[in-house]
C-alpha positions as a LaTeX table, in Angstrom:
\begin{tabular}{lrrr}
\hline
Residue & $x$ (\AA) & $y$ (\AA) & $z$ (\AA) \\
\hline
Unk1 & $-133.27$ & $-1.31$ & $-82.02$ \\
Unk2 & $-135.06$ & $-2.90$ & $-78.86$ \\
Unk3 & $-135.79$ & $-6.32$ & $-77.49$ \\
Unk4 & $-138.74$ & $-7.87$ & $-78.64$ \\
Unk5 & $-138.80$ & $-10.71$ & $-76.36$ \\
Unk6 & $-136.94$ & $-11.86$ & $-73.40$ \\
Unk7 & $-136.35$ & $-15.56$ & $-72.85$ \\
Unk8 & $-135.65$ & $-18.07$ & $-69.78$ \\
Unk9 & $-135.87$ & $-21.19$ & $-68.98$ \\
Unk10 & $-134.06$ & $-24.11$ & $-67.42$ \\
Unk11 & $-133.18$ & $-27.25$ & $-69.27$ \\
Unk12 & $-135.11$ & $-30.49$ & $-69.89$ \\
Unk13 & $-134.91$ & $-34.11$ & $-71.23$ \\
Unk14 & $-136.67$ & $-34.66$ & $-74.18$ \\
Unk15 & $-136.60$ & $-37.47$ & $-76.75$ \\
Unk16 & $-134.33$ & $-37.03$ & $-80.19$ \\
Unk17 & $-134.38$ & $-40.27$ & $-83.03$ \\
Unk18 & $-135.62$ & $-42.83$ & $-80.03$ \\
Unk19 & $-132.90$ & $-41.44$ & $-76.66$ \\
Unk20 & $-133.02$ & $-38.56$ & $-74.30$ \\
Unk21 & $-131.77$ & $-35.64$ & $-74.86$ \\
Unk22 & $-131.27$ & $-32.88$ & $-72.24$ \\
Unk23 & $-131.76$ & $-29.31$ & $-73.78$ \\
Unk24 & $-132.34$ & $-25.70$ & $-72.44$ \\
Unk25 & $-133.61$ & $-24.88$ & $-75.71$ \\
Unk26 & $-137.12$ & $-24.31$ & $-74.74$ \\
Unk27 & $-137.52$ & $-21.44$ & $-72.96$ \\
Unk28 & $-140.70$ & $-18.85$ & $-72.58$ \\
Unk29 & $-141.00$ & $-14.82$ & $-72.59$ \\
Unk30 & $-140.67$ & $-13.36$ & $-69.60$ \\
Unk31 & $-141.32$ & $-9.71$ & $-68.95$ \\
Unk32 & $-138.82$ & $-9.09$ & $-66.37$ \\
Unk33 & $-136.71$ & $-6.88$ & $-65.69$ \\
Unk34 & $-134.75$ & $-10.13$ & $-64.72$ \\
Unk35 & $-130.71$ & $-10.19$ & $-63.40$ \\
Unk36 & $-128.01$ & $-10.06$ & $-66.01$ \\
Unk37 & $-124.54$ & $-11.49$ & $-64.49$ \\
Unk38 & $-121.60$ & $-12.18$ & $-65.98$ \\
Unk39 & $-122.24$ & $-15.91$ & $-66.78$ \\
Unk40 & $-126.14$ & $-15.32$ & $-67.88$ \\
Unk41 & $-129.76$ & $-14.68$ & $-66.62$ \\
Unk42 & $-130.94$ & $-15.26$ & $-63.41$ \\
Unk43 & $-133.33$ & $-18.29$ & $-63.68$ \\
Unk44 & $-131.97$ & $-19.50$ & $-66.92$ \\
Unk45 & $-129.96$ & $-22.59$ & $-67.46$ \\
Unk46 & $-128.30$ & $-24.35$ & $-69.82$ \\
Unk47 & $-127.87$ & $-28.24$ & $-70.72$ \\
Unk48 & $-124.51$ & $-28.68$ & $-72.70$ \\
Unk49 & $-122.01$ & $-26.06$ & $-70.70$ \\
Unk50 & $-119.28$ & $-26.95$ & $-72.70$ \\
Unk51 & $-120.96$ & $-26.01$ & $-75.88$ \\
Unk52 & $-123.76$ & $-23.32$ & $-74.48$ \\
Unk53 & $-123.25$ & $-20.42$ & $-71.50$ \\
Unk54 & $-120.02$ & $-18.81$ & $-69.39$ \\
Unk55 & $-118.73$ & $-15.64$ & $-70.06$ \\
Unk56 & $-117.86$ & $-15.49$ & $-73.66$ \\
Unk57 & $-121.88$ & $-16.83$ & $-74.19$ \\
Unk58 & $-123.35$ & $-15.16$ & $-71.60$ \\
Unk59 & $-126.78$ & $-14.03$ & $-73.29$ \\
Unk60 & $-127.85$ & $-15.97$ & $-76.89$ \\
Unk61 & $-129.44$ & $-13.17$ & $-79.28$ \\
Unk62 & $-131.42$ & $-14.01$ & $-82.12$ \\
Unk63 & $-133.44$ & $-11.43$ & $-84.66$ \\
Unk64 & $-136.76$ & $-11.18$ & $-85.20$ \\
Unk65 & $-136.10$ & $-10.61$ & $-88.78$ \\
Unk66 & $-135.55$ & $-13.53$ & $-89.62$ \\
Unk67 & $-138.58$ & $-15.24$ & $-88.15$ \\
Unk68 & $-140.48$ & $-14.98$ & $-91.10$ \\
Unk69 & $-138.21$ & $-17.08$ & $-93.67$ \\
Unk70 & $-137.97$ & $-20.02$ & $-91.03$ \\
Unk71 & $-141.97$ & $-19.82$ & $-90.72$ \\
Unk72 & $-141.97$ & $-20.41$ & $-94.34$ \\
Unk73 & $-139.65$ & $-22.64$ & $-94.37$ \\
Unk74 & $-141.09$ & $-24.87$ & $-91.51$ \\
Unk75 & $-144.47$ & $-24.50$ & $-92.53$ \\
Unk76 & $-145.78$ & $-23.09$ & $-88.86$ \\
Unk77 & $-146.08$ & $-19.82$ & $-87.04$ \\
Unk78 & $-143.58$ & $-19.47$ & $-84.72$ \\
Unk79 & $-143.73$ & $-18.71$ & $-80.56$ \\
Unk80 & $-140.19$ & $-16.38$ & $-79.16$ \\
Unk81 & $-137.27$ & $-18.08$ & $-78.81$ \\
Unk82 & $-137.84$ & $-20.50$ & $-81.04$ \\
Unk83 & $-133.51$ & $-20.45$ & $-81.66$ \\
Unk84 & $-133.72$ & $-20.65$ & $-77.56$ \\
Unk85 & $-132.58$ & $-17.76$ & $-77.77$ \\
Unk86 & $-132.55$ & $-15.72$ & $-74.65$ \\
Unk87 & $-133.41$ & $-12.04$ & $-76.21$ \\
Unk88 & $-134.94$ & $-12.02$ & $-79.55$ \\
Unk89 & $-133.86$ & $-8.05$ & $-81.16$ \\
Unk90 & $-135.18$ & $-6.15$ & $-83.94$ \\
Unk91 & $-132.54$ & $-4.41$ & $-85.47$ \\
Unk92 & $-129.55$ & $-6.62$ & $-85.11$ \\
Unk93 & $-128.23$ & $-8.60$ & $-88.28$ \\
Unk94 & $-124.98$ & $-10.68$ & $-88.62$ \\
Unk95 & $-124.23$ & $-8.87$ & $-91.10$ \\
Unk96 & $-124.47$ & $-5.83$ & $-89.43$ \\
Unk97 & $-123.28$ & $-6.51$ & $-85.94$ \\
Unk98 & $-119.54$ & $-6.72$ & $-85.98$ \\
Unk99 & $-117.56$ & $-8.71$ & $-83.42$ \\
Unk100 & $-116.36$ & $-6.33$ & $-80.46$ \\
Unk101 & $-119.29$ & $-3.90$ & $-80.95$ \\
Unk102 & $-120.62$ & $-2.59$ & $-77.47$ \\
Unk103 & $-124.32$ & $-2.18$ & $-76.66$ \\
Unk104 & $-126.23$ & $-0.57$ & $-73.43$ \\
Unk105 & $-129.74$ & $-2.18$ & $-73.07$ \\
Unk106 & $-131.12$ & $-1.83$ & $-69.52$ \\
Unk107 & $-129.00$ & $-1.07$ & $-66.79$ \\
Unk108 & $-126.63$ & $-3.66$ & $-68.77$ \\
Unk109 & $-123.41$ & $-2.73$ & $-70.89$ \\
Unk110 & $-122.60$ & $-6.12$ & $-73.74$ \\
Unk111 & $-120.22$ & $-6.78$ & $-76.22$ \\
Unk112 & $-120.55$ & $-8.78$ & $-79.17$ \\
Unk113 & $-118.45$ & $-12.21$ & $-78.69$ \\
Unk114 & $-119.13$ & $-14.28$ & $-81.11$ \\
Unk115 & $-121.49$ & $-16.21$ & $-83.51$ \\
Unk116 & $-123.88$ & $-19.01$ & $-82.48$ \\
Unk117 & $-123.16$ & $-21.95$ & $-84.40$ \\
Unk118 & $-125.94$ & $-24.52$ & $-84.97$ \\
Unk119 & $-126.56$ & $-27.92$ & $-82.98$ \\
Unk120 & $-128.55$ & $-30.82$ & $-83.66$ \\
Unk121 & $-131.33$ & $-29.38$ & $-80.97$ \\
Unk122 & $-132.47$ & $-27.19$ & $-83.60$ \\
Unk123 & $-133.45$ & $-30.28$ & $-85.44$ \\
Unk124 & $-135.40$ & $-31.67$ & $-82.43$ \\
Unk125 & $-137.46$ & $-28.68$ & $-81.58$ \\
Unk126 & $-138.65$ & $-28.03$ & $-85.27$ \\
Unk127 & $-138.30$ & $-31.31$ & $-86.97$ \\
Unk128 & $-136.16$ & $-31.44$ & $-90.70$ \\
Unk129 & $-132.92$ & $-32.54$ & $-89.86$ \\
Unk130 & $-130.65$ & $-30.43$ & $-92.01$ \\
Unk131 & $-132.14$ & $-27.28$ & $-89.58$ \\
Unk132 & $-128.81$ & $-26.75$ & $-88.61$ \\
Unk133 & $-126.96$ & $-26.96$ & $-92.12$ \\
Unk134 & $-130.05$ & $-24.90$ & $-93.59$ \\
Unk135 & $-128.86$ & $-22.37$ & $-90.42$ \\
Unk136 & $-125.47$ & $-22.36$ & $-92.09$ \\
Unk137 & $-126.13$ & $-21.43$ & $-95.63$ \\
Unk138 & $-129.03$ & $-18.37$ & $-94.91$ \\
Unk139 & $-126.24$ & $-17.39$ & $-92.25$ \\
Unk140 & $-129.19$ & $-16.46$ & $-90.05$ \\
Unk141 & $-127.04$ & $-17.91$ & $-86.43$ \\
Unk142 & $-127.66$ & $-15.38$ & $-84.35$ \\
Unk143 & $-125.22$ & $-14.63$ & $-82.20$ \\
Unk144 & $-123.62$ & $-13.92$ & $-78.45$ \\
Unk145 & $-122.99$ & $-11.60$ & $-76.24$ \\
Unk146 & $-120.48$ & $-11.52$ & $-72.94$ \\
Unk147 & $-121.59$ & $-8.84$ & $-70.07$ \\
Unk148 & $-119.37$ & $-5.90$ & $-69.48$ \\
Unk149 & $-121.99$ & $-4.37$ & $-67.15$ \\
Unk150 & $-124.24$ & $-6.47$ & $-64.72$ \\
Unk151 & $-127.81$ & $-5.06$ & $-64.33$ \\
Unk152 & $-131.38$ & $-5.70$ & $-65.47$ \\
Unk153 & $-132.67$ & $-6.37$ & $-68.80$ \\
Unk154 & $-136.61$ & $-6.24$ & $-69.59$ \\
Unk155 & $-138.66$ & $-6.74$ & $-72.83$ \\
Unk156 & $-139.23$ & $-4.13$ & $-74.59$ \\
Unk157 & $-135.85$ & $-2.11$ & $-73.81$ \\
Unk158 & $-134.30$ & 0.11 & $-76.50$ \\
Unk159 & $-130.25$ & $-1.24$ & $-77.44$ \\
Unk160 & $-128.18$ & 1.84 & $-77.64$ \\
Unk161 & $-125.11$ & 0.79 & $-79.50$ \\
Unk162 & $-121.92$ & 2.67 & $-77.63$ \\
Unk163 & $-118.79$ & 1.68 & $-79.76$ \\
Unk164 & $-117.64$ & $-0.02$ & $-82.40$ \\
Unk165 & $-115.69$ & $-3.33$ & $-82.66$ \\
Unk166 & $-111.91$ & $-2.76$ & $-83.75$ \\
Unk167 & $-111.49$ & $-4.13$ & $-87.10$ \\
Unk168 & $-115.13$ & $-3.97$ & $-88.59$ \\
Unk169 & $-115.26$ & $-8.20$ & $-89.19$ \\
Unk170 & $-119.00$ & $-8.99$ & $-89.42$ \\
Unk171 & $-120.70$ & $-11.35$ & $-87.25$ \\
Unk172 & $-121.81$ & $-13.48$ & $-90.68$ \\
Unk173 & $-118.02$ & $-13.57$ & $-91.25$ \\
Unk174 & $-116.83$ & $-15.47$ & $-88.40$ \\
Unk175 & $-119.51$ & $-17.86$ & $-88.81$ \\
Unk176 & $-118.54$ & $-18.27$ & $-92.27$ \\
Unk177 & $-114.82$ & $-18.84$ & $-91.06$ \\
Unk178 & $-116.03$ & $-21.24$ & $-88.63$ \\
Unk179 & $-117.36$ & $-23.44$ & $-90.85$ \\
Unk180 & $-114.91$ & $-23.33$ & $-94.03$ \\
Unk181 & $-112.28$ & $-21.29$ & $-93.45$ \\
Unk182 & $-109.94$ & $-24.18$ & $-91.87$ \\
Unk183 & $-107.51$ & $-23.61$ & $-94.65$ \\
Unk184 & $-107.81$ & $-19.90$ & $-95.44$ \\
Unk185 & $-104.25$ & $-18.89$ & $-93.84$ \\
Unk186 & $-104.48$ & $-15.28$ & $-94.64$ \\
Unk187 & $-108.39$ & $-15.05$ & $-93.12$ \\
Unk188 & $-107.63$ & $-16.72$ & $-89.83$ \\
Unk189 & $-104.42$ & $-14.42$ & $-89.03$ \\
Unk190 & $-106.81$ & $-11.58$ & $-89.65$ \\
Unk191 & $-109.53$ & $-13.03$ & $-87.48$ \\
Unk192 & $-106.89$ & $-13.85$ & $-84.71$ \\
Unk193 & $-106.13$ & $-10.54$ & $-84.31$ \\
Unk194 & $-109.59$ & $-10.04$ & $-82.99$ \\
Unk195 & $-109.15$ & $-9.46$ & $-79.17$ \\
Unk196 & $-112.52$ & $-9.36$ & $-78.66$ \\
Unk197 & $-113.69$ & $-12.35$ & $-80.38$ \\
Unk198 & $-113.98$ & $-14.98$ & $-77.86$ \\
Unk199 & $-110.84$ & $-17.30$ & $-76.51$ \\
Unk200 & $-112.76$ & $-20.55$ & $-77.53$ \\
Unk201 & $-112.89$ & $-19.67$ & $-81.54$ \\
Unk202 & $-109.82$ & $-17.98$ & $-81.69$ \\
Unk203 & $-108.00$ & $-21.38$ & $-80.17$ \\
Unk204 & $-109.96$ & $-23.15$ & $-82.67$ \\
Unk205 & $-108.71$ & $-20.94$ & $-85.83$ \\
Unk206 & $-104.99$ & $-20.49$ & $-83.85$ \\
Unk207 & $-105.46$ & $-24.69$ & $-83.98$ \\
Unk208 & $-106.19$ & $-24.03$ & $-88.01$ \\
Unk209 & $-103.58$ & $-21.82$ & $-88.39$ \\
Unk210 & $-100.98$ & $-24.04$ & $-87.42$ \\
Unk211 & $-102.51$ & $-26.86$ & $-88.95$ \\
Unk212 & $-102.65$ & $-25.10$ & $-92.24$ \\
Unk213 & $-98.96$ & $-23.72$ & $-92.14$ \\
Unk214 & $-97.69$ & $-26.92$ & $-91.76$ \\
\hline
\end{tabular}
């Protein structure tokens, strides 16, 4: 497992259906090494704050194996961070990855948070505008990370993974839950007892819970 590519960039307006939009989507490979913190790289920035970034989303991670279905799919090679993600991994599949699961790369120490759940920006950078709804049925998200360890991060860097999430729920799980599992009462409760997963989705299924017991 290593990073393939390692992504900054700060955000910028660009047009979307005829209005501005600002996005940090677009960001470029950078060697590095380059800053980890706890709320994200140095000299990276995001646009939407309430959606993208803080602690829970502190570094966006995206894999590089699934690069080549979206080229097909789109019709075009291509460039890193195409997801805007900030580290694009070999090695690393939703499906593998589990939520909790603890990973050294650099000088850094991370922990699996959560999944990323498609926007409409997806749509803007590549063009079709079911991107994010095609994102959602290959399950191909990527995902987050929040930083137990500040340090440097290059490209390049081997990911050592150090423990285990408690209660083995896949990455492709949660973002499963996220977007169907408002009424599955027995899957929430399980997914709520994730103390790792981050405090934003577990208000949203604790929201659902109550919601659906009622």
């Amino acid at each position: 497992m290593e990073i393939i590519s390692l992504n900054l960039g700060q955000p910028i307006t660009v047009d979307y259906r005829g209005k501005p939009v600002e996005t940090g989507i677009y960001k470029m490979p950078v060697k590095g090494p380059v800053q980890l913190c706890s709320n994200g790289f140095e000299g990276d920035g995001q646009a939407d704050l309430v959606n993208h970034g803080g602690p829970d989303k502190a570094v966006c991670v995206y894999p590089i194996e699934h690069y080549s279905y979206w080229e097909k799919y789109l019709g075009k090679k291509l460039e890193f961070s195409a997801f805007g993600e900030n580290i694009t991994t070999s090695g690393l599949l939703e499906t593998e990855v589990n939520i909790g699961d603890i990973y050294e790369i650099g000088s850094t120490l991370l922990q699996v948070s959560q999944p990323r759940y498609p926007c409409f920006k997806l749509s803007q950078k590549h063009g079709p505008v079911d991107m994010p709804a095609q994102v959602l049925q290959t399950g191909y998200s990527g995902f987050y990370f929040r930083v137990l360890r500040e340090g440097k991060i290059s490209a390049g860097d081997v990911i050592l993974k150090k423990e285990s999430g408690a209660g083995g729920i896949a990455v492709s799980r949660v973002l499963h839950s996220m977007e169907v599992g408002r009424t599955d009462k027995t899957g929430l409760a399980e997914l709520l007892e994730l103390e790792s997963l981050a405090e934003g989705i577990r208000t949203k299924f604790r929201n659902w819970l109550e919601l659906a017991e009622s």
